[in-house]
DSSP file (Angstrom, degrees, kcal/mol; ACC not computed):
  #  RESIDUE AA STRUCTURE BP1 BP2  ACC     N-H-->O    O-->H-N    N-H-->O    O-->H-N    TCO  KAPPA ALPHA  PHI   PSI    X-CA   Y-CA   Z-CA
    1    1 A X              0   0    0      0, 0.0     2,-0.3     0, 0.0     0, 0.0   0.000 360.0 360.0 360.0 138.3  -42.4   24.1  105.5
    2    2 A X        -     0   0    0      1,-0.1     2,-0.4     4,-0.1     0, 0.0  -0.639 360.0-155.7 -72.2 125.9  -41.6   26.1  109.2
    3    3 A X    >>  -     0   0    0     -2,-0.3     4,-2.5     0, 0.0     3,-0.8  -0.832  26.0-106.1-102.4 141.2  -38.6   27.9  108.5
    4    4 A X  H 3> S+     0   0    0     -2,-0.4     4,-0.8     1,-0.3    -2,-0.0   0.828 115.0  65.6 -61.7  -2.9  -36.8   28.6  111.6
    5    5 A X  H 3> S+     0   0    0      2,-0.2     4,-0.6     1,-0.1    -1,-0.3   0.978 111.9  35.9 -69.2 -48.9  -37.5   32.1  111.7
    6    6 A X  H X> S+     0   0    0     -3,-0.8     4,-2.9     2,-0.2     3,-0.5   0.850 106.5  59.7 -72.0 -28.3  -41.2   31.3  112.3
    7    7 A X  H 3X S+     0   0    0     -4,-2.5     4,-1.8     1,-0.2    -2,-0.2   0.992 115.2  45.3 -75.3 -49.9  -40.7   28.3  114.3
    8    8 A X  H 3< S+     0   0    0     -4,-0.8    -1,-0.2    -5,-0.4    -2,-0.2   0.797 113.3  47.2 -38.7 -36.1  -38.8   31.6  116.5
    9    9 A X  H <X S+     0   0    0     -4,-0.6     4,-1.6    -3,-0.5     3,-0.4   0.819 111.0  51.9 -89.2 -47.2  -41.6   34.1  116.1
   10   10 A X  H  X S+     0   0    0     -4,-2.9     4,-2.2     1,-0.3    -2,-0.2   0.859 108.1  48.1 -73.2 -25.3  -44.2   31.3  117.2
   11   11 A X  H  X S+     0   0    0     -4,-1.8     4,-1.8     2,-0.2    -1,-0.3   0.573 115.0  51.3 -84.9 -14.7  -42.2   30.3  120.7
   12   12 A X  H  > S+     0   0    0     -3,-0.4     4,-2.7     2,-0.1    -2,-0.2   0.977 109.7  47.4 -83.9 -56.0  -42.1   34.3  121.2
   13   13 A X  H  X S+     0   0    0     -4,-1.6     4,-2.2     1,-0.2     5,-0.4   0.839 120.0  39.2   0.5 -77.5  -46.1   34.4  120.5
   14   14 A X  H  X S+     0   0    0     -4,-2.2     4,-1.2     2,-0.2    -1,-0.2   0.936 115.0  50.4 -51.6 -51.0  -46.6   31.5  123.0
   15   15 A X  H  X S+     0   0    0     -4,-1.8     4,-2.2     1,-0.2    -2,-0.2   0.846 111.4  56.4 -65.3 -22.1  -43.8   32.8  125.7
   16   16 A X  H  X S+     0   0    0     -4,-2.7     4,-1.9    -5,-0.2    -1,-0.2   0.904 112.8  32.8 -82.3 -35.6  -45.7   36.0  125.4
   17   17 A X  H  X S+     0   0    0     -4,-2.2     4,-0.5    -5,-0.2    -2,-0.2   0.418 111.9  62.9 -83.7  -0.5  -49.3   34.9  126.3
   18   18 A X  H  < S+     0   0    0     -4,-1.2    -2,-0.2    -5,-0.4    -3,-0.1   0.884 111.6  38.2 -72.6 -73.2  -47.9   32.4  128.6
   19   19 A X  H >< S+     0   0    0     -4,-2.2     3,-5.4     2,-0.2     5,-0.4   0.860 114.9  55.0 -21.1 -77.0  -46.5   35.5  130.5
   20   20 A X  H >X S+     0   0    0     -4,-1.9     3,-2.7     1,-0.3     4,-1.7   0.801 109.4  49.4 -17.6 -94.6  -49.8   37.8  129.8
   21   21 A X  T 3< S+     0   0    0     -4,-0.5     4,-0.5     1,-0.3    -1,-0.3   0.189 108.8  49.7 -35.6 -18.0  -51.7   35.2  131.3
   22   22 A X  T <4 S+     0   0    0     -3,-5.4    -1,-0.3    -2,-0.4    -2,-0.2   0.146 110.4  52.3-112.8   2.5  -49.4   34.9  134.6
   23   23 A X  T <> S+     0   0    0     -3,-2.7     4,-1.5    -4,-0.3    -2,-0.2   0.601 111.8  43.1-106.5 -24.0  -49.5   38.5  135.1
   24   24 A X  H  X S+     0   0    0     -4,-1.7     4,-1.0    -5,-0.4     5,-0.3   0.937 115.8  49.9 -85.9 -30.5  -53.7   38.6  134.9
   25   25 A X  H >> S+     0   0    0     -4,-0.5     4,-3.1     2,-0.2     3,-1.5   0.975 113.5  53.2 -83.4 -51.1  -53.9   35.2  137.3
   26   26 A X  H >> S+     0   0    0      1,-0.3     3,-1.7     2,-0.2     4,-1.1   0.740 111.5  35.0 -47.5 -92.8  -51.6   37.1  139.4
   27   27 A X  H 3<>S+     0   0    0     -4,-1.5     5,-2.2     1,-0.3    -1,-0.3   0.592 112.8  61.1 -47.7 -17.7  -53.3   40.4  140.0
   28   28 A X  H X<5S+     0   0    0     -3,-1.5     3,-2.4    -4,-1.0    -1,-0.3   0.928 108.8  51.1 -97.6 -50.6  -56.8   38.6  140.0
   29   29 A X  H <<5S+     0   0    0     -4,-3.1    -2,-0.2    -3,-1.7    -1,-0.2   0.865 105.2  52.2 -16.8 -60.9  -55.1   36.7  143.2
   30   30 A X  T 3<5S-     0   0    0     -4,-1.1    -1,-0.4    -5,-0.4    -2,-0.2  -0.250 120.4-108.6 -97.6  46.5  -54.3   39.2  144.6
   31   31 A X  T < 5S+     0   0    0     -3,-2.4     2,-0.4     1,-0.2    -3,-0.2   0.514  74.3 125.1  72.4  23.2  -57.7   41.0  144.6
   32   32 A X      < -     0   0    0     -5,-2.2     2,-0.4    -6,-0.2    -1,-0.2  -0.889  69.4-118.5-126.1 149.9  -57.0   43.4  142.4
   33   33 A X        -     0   0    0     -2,-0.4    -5,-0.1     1,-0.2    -6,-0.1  -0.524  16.8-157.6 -89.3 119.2  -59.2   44.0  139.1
   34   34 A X  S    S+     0   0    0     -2,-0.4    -1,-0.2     1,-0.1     2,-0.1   0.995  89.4  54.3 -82.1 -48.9  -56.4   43.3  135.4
   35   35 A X  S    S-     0   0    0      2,-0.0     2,-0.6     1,-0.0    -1,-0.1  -0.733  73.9-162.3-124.2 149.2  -59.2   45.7  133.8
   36   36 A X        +     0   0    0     -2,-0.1    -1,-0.0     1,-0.1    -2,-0.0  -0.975  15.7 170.1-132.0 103.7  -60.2   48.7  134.9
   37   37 A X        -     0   0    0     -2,-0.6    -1,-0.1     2,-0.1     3,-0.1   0.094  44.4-123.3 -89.1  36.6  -63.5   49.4  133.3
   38   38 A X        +     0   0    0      1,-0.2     2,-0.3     0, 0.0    -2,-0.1   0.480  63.5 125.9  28.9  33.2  -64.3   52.5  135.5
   39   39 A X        -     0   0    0      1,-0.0    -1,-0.2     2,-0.0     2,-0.2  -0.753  41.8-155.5-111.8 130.2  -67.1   51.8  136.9
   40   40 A X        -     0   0    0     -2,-0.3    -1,-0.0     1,-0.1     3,-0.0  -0.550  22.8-153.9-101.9-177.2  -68.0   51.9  140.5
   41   41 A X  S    S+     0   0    0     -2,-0.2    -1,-0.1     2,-0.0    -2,-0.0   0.378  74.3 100.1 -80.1 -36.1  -70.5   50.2  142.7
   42   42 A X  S    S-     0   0    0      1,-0.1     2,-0.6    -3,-0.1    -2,-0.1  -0.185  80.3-113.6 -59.5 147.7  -70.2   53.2  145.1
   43   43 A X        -     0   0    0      1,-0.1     2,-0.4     2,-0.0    -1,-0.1  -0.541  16.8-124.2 -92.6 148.4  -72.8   55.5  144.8
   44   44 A X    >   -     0   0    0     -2,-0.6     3,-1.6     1,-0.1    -1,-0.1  -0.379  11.4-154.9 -86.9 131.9  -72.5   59.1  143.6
   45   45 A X  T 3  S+     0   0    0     -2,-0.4    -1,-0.1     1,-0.3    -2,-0.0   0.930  92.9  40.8 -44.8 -41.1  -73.8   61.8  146.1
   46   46 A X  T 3  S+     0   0    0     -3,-0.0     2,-0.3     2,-0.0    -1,-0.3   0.398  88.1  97.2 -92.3   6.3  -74.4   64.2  143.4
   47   47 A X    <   -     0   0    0     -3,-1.6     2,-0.4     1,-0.0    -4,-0.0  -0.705  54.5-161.4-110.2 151.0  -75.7   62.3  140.7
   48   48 A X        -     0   0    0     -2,-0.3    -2,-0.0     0, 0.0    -3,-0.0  -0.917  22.2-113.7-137.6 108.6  -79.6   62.3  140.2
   49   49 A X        -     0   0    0     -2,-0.4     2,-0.5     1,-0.2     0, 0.0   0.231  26.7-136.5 -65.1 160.2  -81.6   60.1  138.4
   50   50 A X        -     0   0    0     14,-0.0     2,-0.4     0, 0.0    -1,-0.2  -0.792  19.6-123.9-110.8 141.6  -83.5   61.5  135.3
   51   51 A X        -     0   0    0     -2,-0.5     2,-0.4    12,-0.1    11,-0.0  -0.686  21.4-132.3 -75.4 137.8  -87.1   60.6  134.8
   52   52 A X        -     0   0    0     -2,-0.4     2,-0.4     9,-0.1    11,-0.2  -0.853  19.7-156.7 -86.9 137.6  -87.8   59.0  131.5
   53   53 A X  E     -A   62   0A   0      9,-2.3     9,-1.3    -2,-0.4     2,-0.7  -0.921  19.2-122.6-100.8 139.8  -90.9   60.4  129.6
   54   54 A X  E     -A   61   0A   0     -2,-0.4     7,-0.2     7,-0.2     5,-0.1  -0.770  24.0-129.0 -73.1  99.6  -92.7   58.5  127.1
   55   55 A X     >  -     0   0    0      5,-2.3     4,-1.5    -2,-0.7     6,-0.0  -0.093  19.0-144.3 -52.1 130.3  -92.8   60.5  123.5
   56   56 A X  T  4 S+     0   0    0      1,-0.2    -1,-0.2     2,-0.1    -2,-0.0   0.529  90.1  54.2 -98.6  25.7  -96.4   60.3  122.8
   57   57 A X  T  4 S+     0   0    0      3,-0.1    -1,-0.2     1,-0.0    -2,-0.0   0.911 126.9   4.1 -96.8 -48.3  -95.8   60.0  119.3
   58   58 A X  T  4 S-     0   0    0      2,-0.1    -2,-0.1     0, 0.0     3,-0.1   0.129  96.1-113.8-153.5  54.2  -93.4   57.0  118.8
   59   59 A X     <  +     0   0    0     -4,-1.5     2,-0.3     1,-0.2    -3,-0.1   0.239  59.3 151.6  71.8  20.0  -93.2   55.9  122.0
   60   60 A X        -     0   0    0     -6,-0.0    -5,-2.3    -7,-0.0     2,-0.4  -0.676  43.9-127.8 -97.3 137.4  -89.7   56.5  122.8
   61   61 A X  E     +A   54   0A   0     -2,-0.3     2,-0.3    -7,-0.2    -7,-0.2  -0.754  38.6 170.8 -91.2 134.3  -88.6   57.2  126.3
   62   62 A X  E     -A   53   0A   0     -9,-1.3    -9,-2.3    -2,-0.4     3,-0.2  -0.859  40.1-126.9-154.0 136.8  -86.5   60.5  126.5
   63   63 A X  S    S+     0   0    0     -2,-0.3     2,-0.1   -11,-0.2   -12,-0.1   0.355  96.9  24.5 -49.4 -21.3  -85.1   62.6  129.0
   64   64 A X    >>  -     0   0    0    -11,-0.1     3,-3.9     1,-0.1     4,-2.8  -0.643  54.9-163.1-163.6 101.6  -86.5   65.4  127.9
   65   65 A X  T 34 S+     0   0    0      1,-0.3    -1,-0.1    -3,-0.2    -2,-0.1   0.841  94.4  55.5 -39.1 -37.4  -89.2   65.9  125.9
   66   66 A X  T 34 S+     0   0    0      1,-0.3    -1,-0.3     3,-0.0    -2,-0.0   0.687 111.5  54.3 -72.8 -21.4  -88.5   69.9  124.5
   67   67 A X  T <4 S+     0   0    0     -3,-3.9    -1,-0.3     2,-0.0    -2,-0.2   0.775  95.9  93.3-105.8 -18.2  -84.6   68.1  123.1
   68   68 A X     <  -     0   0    0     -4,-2.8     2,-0.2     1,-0.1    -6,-0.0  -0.548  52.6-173.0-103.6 173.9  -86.4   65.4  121.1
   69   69 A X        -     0   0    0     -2,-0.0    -1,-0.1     2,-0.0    -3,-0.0  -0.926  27.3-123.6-149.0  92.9  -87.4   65.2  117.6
   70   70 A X        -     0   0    0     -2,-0.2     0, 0.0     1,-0.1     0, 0.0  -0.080  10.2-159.1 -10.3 126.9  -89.7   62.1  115.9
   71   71 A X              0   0    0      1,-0.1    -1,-0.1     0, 0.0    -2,-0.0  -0.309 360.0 360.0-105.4  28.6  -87.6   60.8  113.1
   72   72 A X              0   0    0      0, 0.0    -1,-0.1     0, 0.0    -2,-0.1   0.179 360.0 360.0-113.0 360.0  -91.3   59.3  111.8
């Protein structure tokens, strides 16, 4: 049987993801990102892609051959 303590805890539950939910539709409205995974689109001046080499023992592509070590 719901004893009125839970039937209390469960309309706070609801009234709290009711909310949540009116605060993310909001900011998404308004153009603005509710999670901020930190990630850009811009590109970084300084950053410079690394060539992958192929290990030629088992055949895993690493950044740098002289730091890896075959687990074979």
């Amino acid at each position: 049987m719901l004893s009125p303590i839970k039937i209390i805890l469960l309309l706070a539950v609801v009234a709290g993801v009711f909310l949540i939910a009116r605060m993310v539709r909001g900011a998404v409205k308004k153009g603005g990102n509710p999670v901020d995974t930190g990630y850009s689109n811009e590109k970084d001046e300084g950053a410079d892609p690394t060539e992958m080499e192929k290990c030629p023992n088992c055949g895993t592509y690493v950044s740098a051959l002289e730091d890896h070590r075959c687990k074979r």
